[in-house]
N, C-alpha and C positions, 0 to 999 in steps of 0.2 A: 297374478299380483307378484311383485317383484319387492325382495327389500331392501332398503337403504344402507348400508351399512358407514358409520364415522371411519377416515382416514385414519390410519393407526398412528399414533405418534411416540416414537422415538426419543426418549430422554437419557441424558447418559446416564450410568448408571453409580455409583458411588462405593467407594470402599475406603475399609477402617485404615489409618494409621496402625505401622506395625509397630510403633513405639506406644503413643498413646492412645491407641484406639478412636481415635474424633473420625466421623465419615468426611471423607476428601472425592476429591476428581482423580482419576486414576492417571498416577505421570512414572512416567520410569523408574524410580527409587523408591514407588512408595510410602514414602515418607510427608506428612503435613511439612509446611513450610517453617512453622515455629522449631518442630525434632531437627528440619535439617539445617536451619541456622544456628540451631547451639551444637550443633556435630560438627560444622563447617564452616568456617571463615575465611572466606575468600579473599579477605583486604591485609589476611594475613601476610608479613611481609613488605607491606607498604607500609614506609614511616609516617606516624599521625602528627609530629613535630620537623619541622625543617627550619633551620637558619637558611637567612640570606644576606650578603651582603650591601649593604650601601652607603655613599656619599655624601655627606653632608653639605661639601661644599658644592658641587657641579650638581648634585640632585639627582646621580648616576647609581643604578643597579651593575651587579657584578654577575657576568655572564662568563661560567666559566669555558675555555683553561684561563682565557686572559683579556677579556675584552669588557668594556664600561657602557651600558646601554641606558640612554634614557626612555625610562615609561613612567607615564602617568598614572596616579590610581584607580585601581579597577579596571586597564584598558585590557586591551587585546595580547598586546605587548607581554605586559606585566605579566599577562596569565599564561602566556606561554613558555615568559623566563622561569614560571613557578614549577609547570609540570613537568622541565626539562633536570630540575632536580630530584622527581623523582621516574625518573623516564624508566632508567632500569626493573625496577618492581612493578611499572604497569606496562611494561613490557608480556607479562604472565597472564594479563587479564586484558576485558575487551572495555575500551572507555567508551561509554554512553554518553554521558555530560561531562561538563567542568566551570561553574559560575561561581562569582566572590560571594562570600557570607559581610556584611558591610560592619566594618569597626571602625573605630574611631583614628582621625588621620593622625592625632599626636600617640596612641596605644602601640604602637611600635609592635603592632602585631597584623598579620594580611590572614584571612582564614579561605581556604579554598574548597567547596562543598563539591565531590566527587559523586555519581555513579558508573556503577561497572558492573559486567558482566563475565561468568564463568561457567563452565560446562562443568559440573560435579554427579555424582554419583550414577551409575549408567546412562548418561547424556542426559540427564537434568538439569536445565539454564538456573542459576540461582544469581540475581541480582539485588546489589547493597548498595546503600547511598553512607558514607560519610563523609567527615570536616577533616584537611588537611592542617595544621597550626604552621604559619610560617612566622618565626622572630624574625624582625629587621634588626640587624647587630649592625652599629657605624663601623666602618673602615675608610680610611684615606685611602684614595687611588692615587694610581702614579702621578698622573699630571697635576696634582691636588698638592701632593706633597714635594714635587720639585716647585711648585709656586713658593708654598711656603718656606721651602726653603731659600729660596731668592739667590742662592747663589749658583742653582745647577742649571747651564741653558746651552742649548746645540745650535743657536745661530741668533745672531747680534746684527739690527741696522745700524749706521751712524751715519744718523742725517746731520749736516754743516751745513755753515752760509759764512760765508768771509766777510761779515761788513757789522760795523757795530750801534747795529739798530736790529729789534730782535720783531719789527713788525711783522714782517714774515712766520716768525715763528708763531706768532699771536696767533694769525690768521688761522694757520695749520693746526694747531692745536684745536682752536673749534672744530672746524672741518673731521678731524677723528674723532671731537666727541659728538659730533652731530650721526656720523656713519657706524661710529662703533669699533673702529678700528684698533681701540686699545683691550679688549676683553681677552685676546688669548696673550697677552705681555707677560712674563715674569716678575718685571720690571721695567720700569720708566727712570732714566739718569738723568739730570742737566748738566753740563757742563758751561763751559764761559762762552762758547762757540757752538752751543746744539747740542740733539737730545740721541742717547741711546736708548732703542726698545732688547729688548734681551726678549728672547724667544724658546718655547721648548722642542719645536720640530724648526726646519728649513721653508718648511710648506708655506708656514705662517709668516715666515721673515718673507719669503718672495712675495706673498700678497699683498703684504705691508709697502714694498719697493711700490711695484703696479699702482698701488695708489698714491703713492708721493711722486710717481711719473703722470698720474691722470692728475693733478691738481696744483701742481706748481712744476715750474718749468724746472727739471734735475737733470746727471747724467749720472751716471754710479758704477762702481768695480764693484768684483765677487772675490771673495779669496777663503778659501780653507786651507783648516790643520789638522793636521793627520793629531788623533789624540790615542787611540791604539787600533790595535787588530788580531786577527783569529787567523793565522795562516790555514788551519784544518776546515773549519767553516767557509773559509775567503768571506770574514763580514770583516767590516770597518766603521771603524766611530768616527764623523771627522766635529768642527766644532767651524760654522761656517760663516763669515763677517760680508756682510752689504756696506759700502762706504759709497752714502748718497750727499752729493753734493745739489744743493739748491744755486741758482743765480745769483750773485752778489749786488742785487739789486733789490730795493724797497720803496714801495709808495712815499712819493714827493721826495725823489731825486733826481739831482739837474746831472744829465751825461751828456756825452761827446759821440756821438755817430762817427762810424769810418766814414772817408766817404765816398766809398763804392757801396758800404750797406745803405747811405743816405737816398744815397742815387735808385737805389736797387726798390724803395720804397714810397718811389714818387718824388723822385726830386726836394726832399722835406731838409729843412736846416739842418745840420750837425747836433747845437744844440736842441737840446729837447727835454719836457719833465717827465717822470712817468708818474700815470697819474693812478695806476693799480695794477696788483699783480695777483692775478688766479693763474688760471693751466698757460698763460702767454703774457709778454711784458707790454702792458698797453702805454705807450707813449705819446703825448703834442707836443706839438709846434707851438710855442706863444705866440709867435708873430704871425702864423696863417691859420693856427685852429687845424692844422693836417693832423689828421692822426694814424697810429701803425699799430700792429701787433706783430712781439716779434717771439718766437716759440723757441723751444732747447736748443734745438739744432740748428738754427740761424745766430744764439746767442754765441755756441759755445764755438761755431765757424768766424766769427767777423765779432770776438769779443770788445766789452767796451767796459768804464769801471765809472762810480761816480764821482762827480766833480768835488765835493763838497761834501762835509761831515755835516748831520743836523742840529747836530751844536753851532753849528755856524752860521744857523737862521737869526738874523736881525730882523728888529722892526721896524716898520716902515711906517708911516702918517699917509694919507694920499693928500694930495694937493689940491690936484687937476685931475677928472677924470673924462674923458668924452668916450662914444662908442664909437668903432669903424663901420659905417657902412658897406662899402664897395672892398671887398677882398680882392687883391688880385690875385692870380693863378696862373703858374708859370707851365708850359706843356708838360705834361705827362703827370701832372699835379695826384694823389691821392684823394682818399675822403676827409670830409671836411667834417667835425664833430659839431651836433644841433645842439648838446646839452652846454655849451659855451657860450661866450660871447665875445668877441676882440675888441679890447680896449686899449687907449691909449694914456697913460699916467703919470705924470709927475708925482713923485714922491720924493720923503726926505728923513733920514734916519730920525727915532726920537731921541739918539742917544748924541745928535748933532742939532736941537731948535734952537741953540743960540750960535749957530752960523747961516749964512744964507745957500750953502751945496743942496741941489736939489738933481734928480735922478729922475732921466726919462727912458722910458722904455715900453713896449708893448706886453700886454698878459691876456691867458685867457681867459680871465676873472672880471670882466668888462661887468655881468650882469649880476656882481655880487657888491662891487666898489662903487662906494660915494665920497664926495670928497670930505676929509674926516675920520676916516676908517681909519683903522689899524690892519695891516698885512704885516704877513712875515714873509723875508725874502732872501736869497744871496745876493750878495755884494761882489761882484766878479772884476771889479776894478781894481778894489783894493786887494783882493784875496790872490795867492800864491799859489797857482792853477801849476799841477806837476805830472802833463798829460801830457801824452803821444800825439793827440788828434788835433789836440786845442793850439799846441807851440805850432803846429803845421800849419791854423788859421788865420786869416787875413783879422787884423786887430779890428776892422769895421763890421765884421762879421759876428763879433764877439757881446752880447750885449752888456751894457753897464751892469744892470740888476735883470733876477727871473726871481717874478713874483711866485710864491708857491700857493698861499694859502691865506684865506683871513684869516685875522685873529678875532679870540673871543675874549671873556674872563673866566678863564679856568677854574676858580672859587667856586662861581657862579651856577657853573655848570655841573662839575660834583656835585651840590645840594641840590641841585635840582633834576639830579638823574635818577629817573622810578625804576630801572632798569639793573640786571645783573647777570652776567658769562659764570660758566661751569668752571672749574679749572682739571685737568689733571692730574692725578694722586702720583706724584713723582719725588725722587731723592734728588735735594739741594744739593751741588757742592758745595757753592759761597755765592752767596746774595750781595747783587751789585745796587750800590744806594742809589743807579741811574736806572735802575728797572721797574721801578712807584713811575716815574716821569715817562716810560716808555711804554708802559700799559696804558698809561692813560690820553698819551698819543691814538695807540690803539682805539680805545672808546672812543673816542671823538671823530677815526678816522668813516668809525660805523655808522655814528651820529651823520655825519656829509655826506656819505656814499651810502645810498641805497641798493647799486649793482651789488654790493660786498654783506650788507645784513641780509639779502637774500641765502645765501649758501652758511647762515649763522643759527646757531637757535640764541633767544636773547628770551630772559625769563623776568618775568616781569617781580620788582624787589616791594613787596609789601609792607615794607616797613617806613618808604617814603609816599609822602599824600605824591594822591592826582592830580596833574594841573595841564595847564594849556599845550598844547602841541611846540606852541612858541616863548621863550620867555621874550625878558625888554627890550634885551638887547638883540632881539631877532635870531642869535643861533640855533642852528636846528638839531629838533629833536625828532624820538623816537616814539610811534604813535600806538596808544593801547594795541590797535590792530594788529600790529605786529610783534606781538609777544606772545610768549607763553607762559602756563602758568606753571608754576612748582609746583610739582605733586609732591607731596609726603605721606606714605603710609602711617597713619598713628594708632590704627586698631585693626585688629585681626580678628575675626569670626572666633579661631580656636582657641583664644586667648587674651596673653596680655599686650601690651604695645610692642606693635612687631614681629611678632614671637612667628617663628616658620615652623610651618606644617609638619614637618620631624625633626624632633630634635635628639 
């Protein structure tokens, strides 16, 4: 007979603390965990309070020695701008965790909940978890404070246009608030002739150029001023100016072609209207419907200027209207525009129905004109043409009238526009009493061109009713579809209206 015997089992065995006598697991020092934390403080050293700086305005953390970083709260970011203040003192200890304790976004306070690790008393690991306290203290940053101060700036564009009609400028103005283009500015100038951006670095002015070359036809010079220097360092401060000129050309003006550029674009008349202008000057023919585009560097090679100021649009009554069917087309002709129509018109000034002078000529307003209408147009007969290309032209070549545009009733129209543009937060110099009149060229020009409300935001104005797409008198409008709506923040989660998340 044999006996079974149970496998021995091994338990460790337990000894007293030599402070307080509690039975423990035997670790190097001896000591229960409660004796060696009131002996030993391992987070000793590490600050339980840290300021940091930040931005009220840009919404930027200060990263020292000298740099502005944005982080969101609680990110990754943020917590590692936090532990980089106290990087020195856990330098000494071994970091186990590091996760946000969560307060409130207006409490102007970030808490960061730490554990760590430390080798104490004959290689005993003793780990501690506490709360870092970080105050958010506001500071203006640099770029923050030369904003406001609006007078400090290291490079300046000055966009021009030589011609006194500020359509152009309208357009452009959308277009930067459509893209954004205005957010790093110090400043926005008007002047009687165009607008200065003032800038804090160079960076920002060249990006500014780049885009005033992708979007309207320019060409522009660069010039800086030495404003001082470090000869020990070799640094240099300079203060550096963009002088961007635009083309002196605006939607629904009548020009003169050279005419080798005539020739060079299809054989197309001399004169011609242009009938919009984005990144190239889109121009027709009235009398064949040809039309061209012509870019910077074709403008500024084989320049031309316009005929006519638009103060100088008369109006016109039509008379007679018929359509041309059969165009003809001379060899090497160009493209022909679809969104047209060529007609043939009699008209007669309204400021002449008690004579019988009446005015023929072709337009390419065929599919807008009935007889009855009102157009606006130049008078090229009577008017004092003081051009290079025109005195060169054969007088038959020259037409009487070039219809530009129908008319509407501008009253009309105003009240009945649901519609409303952004504008620009820019310094006046002096407000011209023709700039109410040339804005509102501008809307209207939105209203008829559809190719040009595309690259617009147009916000739709709530405070006039909704009505038909068309009014009575047929001028066109701008369709709900194509708007947007205003947003306005008027309540905040942490507060009152408006109120940002740090104040």
């Amino acid at each position: 007979m044999e006996y079974m015997t149970d496998p021995v089992k091994h338990t460790p065995g337990h000894i007293l603390c030599c402070d307080c006598g509690v039975p423990i697991s035997p670790n190097p020092a001896n000591i229960c965990v409660a004796c060696l934390r009131s002996k030993v403080d391992i987070s000793q050293g590490i600050p339980k309070q840290v300021s940091i700086s930040f931005c009220k305005q840009c919404q930027r953390y200060f990263q020292p020695p000298g740099t502005w970083v944005q982080c969101a709260l609680e990110s990754r970011d943020l917590l590692a701008l936090c532990l980089k203040k106290i990087k020195a003192p856990l330098s000494k200890v071994r970091l186990v965790d590091a996760s946000f304790v969560w307060t409130e976004p207006h409490s102007k306070r970030l808490k960061v909940k730490l554990t760590i690790q430390k080798e104490v008393m004959n290689g005993a690991i003793l780990q501690q978890v506490f709360v870092v306290d970080y105050v958010v203290q506001p500071q203006m940053c640099g770029d923050c404070h030369r904003v406001e101060a609006k007078d400090f700036w290291k490079a300046v564009v000055q966009v021009r246009q030589k011609t006194l009609h500020k359509k152009t400028f309208y357009y452009l103005e959308q277009l930067i608030l459509k893209y954004g283009m205005h957010q790093n500015t110090l400043r926005i100038k008007e002047i009687h002739d165009g607008l200065d951006f003032y800038y804090s670095s160079k960076q920002h002015a060249q990006k500014m150029v780049e885009f005033l070359q992708c979007t309207v036809p320019t060409r522009y010079k660069a010039s800086q001023r030495l404003i001082s220097q470090d000869i020990h360092s070799n640094t240099y401060n300079y203060k550096s100016t963009f002088s961007v000129e635009i083309v002196p050309i605006c939607k629904d003006n009548v020009v003169c072609l050279s005419p080798k550029l005539a020739q060079s674009l299809g054989n197309m008349n001399q004169i011609c209207v242009c009938i919009r202008v984005t990144s190239v000057i889109h121009l027709i023919d009235p009398n064949t419907l040809q039309v061209a585009d012509i870019d910077g560097n074709t403008f500024w090679s084989h320049p031309f200027n316009s005929l006519c100021h638009p103060k100088q649009l008369e109006e016109f009554i039509v008379m007679e209207c018929s359509i041309v069917q059969d165009i003809k087309r001379s060899a090497g002709a160009g493209m022909i525009s679809k969104k047209h129509t060529l007609g043939e018109v009699w008209v007669q000034k309204t400021s002449e129905m008690n004579t019988d002078k009446q005015y023929f000529c072709r337009t390419h307003l065929g599919h807008l004109l009935n007889p009855g209408d009102l157009v606006l147009g130049f008078d090229l007969v009577n008017c004092n043409l003081n051009d290079e290309h025109v005195n060169k032209m054969k007088s038959d070549r020259v037409p009487d009238v070039v219809l530009i545009k129908k008319s509407y009733d501008r009253t009309r129209r105003q009240r009945r526009r649901n519609w409303k543009l952004k504008e620009l937060a820019r310094d006046r110099e002096n407000t011209d009493t023709d700039d109410e009149r040339q804005y509102q060229d501008f809307l209207e020009d939105l209203e008829e061109d559809e190719a040009i409300r595309k690259n617009v935001n147009i916000y739709r104005d709530s405070t006039i009713p909704v009505e038909s797409d068309t009014d009575d008198e047929g001028a066109p409008r701008i369709s709900l579809a194509e708007m947007l709506e205003d947003l306005h923040i008027s309540q905040d989660a942490t507060g009152g209206e408006g109120e940002s998340m740090m104040t």
